[in-house]
C-alpha positions, 0 to 999 in steps of 0.5 A: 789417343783422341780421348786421351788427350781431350781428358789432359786437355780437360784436366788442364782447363780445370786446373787453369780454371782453379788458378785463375779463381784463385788468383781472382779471390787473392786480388779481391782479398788483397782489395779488401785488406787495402780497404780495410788499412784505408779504414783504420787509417780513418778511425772506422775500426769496426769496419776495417775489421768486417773489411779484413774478416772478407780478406780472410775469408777469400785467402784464409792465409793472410798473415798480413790481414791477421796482424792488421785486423789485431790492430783494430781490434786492439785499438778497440779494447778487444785484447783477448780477439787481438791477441788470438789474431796476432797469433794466427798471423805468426803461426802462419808466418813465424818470421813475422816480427811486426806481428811478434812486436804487435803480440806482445803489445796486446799480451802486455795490456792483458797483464802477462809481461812474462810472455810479452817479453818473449814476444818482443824478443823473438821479434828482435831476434827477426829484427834486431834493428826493429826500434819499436819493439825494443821500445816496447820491451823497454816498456815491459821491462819497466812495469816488470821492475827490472830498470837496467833491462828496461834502460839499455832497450830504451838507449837501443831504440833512440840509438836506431831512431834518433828521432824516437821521442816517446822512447827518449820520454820513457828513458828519462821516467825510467833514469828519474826512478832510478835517481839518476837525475841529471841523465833523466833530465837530458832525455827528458830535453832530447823529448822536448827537442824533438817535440817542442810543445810536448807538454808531458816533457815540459812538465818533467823537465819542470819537475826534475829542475826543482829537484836539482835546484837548477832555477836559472831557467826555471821561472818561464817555462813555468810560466809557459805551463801556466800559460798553455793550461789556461789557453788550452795551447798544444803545450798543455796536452799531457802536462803531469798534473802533480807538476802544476799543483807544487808549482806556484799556480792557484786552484782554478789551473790545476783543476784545469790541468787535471781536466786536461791529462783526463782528455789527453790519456783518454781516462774516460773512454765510455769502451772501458768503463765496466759496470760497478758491482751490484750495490749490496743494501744489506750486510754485516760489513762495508767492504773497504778497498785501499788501492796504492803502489806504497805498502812499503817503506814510503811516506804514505805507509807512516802516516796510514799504519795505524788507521789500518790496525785502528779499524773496527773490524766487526763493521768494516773489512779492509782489503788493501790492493798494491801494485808497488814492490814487496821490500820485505821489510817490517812496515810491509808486514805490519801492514798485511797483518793491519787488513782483512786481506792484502791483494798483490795486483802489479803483474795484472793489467788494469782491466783484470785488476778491476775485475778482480776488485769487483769480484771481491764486491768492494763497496767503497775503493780508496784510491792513496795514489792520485796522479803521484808516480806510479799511479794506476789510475787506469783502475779506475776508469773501469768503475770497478767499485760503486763508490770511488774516492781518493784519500791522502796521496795526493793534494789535488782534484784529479779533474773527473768524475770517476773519483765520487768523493775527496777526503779532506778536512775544512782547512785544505779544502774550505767550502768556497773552494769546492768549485775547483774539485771535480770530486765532492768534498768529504770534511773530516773534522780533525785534519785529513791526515792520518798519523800512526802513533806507535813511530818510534823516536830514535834517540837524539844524537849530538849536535856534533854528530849530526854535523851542527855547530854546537851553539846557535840557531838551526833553522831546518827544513827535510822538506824534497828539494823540489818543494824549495822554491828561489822566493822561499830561498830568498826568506831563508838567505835573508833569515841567516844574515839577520840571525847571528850564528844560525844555520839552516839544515836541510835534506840531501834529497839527491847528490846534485842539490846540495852544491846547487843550494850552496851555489845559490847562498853564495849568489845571495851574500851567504856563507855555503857553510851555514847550510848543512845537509843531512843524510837520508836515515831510517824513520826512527833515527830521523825523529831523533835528530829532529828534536837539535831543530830550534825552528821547522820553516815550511815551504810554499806553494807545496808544504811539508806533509808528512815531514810536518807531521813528523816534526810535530811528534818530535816536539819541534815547532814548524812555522808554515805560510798557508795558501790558496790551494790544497797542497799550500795548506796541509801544514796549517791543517796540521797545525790547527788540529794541535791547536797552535795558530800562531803558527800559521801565516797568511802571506810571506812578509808574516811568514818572514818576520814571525821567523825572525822573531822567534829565532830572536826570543829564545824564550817565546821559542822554547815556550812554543816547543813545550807546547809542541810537546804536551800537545802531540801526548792529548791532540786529535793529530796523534789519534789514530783510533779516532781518526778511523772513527770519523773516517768510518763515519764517512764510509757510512755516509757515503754508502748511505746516500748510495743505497738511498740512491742519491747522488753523491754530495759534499758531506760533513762529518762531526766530531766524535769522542777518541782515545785523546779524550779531546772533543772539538 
C-alpha cells in the first residue's frame, strides 16, 4: 500500500508539475500577445509579429494570436501569410467571426470576392449585428458589380453604427454609380457630419451639386477646397483630384491636390512597388498595354476605336487590359477585335493585375483612367511596366512619378506650364485627342421631333450638367434675352438638373420654356440631331471633349473660352487642329459678345458651318491613321531614351504625312 501510494502521489506531483508549466507558458503567451497589440497599436509591425510568433510558440493554439498577427501582416503588404494566418485562427476556433471578417479583408485585396463574401457571410452569420463586416461585404459587393447587394450591406452597417462615416462614404459612391443622385448626396453629408474636415466627402458633396445644378451653396465650399489645397488644412486629405480640375481652380492647385491624394491613399509606399520587367533592347515589336475601365460603350472607347485598328501591327503589339464591364455590345467587340490581345483583369487585385502585366513583358503601359472613376491607379504603383504614361481619360497631372510621361499636345499643355506636371510632356503635333472616323451619323430628325421650335436660333450645349457653372449660366441667360426667338438646348444628363437650370433662368428673368432638354440617345442618333444646333457654346473651367469633337464631325461650329489649365483648353486644341481660330476665345467678355454676333449674322454663321463641314473630310482631327502614326512616334522616343538609359524628358514629336494628305 506504502509504494502504492508514493506512486499516485508521484503521479499526481507530475501532473500538478505539468499544469503548473502549462498554466506559466499561457501567461507568458498571453505576455507576449499583450505586447505584440502594444506593438501594433505603435506602428513596429514587424515586431508585433516576432512578439506574436512567441505567443504562439509557447500556446500553439492561440486563436487570438492568429487573428492579430494576420493583421500585422496585412498591415504589411503580406497577404498571402495574412491570409494563412486568419485561417488557422478559424480553424482553431470556427466561431471567431472578427477573424472571419479579418479573412475575408485579406482574401479580397488578393482578388478573390468570391471567397471574401463567404467569408463575410459567415462572420454575419456569427454576428449579425458585427457593422464592420457588413461594411466590407458592402465593399466586396461593389467591386463584384453586384450595387443592390452592396447598398443594403451599406444601409445595414450605418444602421448599427450610426456613426459609420466610411460606410456613409462608400454608400453615396456606390448610390452616385447608380445615378441616384439626390440619395448619394445625402450620405455623402451624413459623411461630412460626421467628420466635418473630411475632404474626400467635400469634394463629392462639390461633385455631386454640380451635377444636380443645385449652386445655392456651392461657391464656399469651393472656395473652402481651394483654400484648404493651398494651406495644406486637415480638409485637403482625400479631396478627388478630378473634382478640383473641373472647378474653377488654376494649375498650381490641382497639381497640389493631385500631390495631395498621392500622400493621402499612400500610392507610393516603397513595400509595394515591384521591380519593372527587365528592359528588352532588341525586339520585333514594342509591347503596348492600354489599361482602362472603359472598352464598352463609354466616351473614351468613341474617340479611341480607330487608333486601336489604325496600329501598325507589324511594329507594335497591342494588349489592352480592362477592368470595367463587358456590355456586350458591338463597340466592346470592335474593340477586342482592334488588339493583339484583350486581358479581363477586374476580378484580380491590383498587385496580380501587375504581375500579370509584367509577365506579359509590356514595354510602354498606357493608363486612359487617371483619377476618373473607377480608376485603378493602384496598378500602378507596382511599377509593372518600364515606362508608364497617361493618355486621354483625364486632363490633369496625377501629382507623382510613377506616371513617366503625359501625352498631350502644344495647346493643352504649353511648354510654360510644364512646371504644373509631375509627368513629362509628350506634344503631339496635331491635337492629343483621338477621334475614330468610321462614327456613324444618324439621320437629322425635324425640328419638331427633336422637341425645337421651328424657327430660330438654337444655341446648344450636351455638355454634363456638372461642367455648367452659374457664371457661364449667367452668359447664356443673358444671350437668350439679347437673341430674339433663340433657344438653348441641352442635355438631361439626370432627371433633378433640368427643373433645377429652369429654376435658375426664371431667377434670371428668363423664360423656363426656352431651355430644351434633350434625351440620352445612342451615338449615332445623337450626331444626327446635332447637325438642328445653329451654335455649340462650350463650358468653362471644363470644356467639352468628346461632346466638341462630336460636334465638329456633325458639321456645326462650337465657340469655346480657352483657359489656364488642361481641362480649360481641349476645346481649343480641337478647334485649332481644324483650323478654325476664330473660334476660340481668351476670356468670357469675348466669349459673350462673339455669341452674340454670330447669332446675329446668319450668314457669317452659316459660312462658319460650311467650313466645319469641309474641313472634318481633310482635318488631321479625323485621322486616325496619322494620329497612331505620331503616337507610335512617341512610343519609339520613349522607349529610345529608356534603352539608352536616359531619364525620362519632355519630348516633341513632328509631324509626319496622314491619310488627310495635310502637312502642318
Amino acid at each position: 500500500m506504502n509504494a502504492e501510494w508514493r506512486n499516485r502521489s508521484s503521479t499526481c506531483l507530475s501532473a500538478a508539475e505539468a499544469l503548473t508549466e502549462q498554466l506559466f507558458m499561457a501567461l507568458e503567451a498571453v505576455k507576449h500577445y499583450e505586447s505584440g497589440n502594444a506593438l501594433y497599436e505603435r506602428g513596429r509591425m514587424d515586431d508585433a509579429i516576432a512578439a506574436y510568433r512567441e505567443a504562439l510558440r509557447l500556446k500553439p493554439d492561440y486563436s487570438e494570436a492568429f487573428n492579430n498577427m494576420g493583421a500585422a501582416l496585412q498591415a504589411l503588404g503580406r497577404m498571402e501569410e495574412a491570409s494563412a494566418a486568419y485561417r488557422e485562427a478559424v480553424r482553431l476556433q470556427p466561431d471567431y467571426a472578427t477573424a472571419w471578417n479579418n479573412l475575408g479583408s485579406a482574401v479580397q485585396l488578393q482578388g478573390d470576392l468570391s471567397e471574401a463574401i463567404a467569408a463575410y457571410h459567415q462572420a454575419l452569420r456569427l454576428n449579425p449585428d458585427y457593422a464592420m463586416a457588413h461594411y466590407n461585404l458592402g465593399n466586396a459587393m461593389r467591386a463584384q458589380r453586384r450595387p443592390a447587394e452592396a447598398i443594403d450591406a451599406f444601409r445595414a452597417a450605418v444602421k448599427l453604427k450610426p456613426d459609420f462615416r466610411e460606410a456613409y462614404s462608400n454608400l453615396g459612391a456606390v448610390l452616385h454609380e447608380q445615378e441616384r443622385l439626390e440619395e448619394a448626396l445625402a450620405a455623402y453629408q451624413d459623411a461630412l457630419r460626421l467628420k466635418p474636415d473630411w475632404g474626400s466627402a467635400a469634394g463629392q458633396i462639390v461633385h455631386l451639386m454640380r451635377q444636380l445644378c443645385w449652386w445655392d451653396d456651392l461657391a464656399p465650399r469651393v472656395a473652402a477646397l481651394r483654400h484648404a489645397i493651398m494651406t495644406d488644412a486637415p480638409l485637403s486629405k482625400g479631396i478627388p483630384p478630378f473634382s478640383i480640375v473641373v472647378s474653377d481652380t488654376s494649375a498650381a492647385e490641382q497639381q497640389r491636390c493631385a500631390r495631395q491624394w498621392v500622400s493621402h491613399k499612400r500610392l507610393l509606399r516603397a513595400s509595394q512597388v515591384a521591380s519593372a520587367a527587365s528592359a528588352r533592347t532588341v525586339m520585333s515589336r514594342l509591347r503596348i498595354g492600354y489599361i482602362s475601365a472603359d472598352f464598352h460603350n463609354h466616351a473614351t472607347a468613341y474617340l479611341i476605336a480607330g487608333l486601336l485598328e489604325s496600329h501598325d501591327r507589324e511594329a507594335f503589339e497591342i494588349v489592352a487590359y480592362s477592368y470595367g464591364p463587358d456590355d456586350a455590345s458591338p463597340m466592346s467587340r470592335r474593340l477586342q477585335s482592334a488588339c493583339s490581345r484583350f486581358v479581363e483583369i477586374g476580378a484580380l487585385s491590383d498587385q496580380k493585375a501587375a504581375a500579370g502585366i509584367q509577365a506579359d513583358g509590356i514595354d510602354i503601359l498606357v493608363d486612359l483612367k487617371g483619377y476618373t472613376q473607377h480608376a485603378r491607379t493602384g496598378i500602378l504603383t507596382y511599377r509593372p511596366a518600364p515606362i508608364q504614361a497617361q493618355f486621354l481619360g483625364y486632363p490633369g497631372t496625377m501629382g507623382t512619378g510613377m506616371v513617366d510621361y503625359l501625352i498631350a499636345d502644344r495647346f493643352v499643355v504649353p511648354d510654360e506650364h510644364f512646371r504644373f506636371y509631375d509627368e513629362h510632356i509628350i506634344h503631339l503635333p496635331d491635337c492629343y485627342q483621338p477621334n475614330d472616323p468610321h462614327r456613324v451619323i444618324g439621320p437629322a430628325p425635324t425640328r419638331t421631333e427633336a422637341g425645337l421650335p421651328e424657327t430660330g436660333m438654337v444655341f446648344c450645349s450636351f455638355n454634363e450638367t456638372y461642367k455648367i457653372t452659374p457664371t457661364i449660366f449667367d452668359i447664356w441667360m443673358r444671350l437668350l434675352q439679347s437673341v430674339q426667338g433663340s433657344v438653348l438646348w441641352l442635355l438631361a444628363s439626370n432627371q433633378w438638373a433640368p427643373d433645377n437650370l429652369r429654376r435658375e433662368a426664371h431667377l434670371r428673368g428668363v423664360d423656363p420654356r426656352t431651355l430644351i432638354f434633350a434625351p440620352r440617345v445612342s451615338l449615332a442618333a445623337h450626331l444626327g440631331r446635332l447637325a438642328l444646333a445653329d451654335l455649340v457654346l462650350d463650358t468653362l473651367p471644363c470644356n467639352g471633349h468628346t461632346t466638341t469633337s462630336d460636334a465638329l464631325w456633325s458639321g456645326v461650329p462650337v465657340l469655346t473660352c480657352a483657359g489656364e489649365t488642361f481641362v480649360s483648353r481641349v476645346a481649343g486644341s480641337l478647334l485649332q487642329t481644324m483650323g478654325l481660330p476664330e473660334l476660340i476665345t481668351h476670356n468670357l467678355e469675348d466669349y459673350e459678345r462673339k455669341a452674340r454676333e454670330l447669332a446675329e449674322d446668319a450668314e457669317i454663321l452659316a459660312g462658319l458651318k460650311t467650313k466645319v463641314q469641309e474641313r472634318r473630310r481633310t482635318s488631321p482631327l479625323f485621322d486616325a491613321a496619322r494620329f497612331a502614326r505620331h503616337l507610335e512616334a512617341a512610343y519609339r522616343a520613349m522607349w529610345d531614351r529608356h534603352t539608352r538609359r536616359k531619364a525620362p524628358a519632355a519630348i516633341s514629336i513632328p509631324a509626319v504625312w496622314g491619310n488627310s494628305g495635310t502637312d502642318v
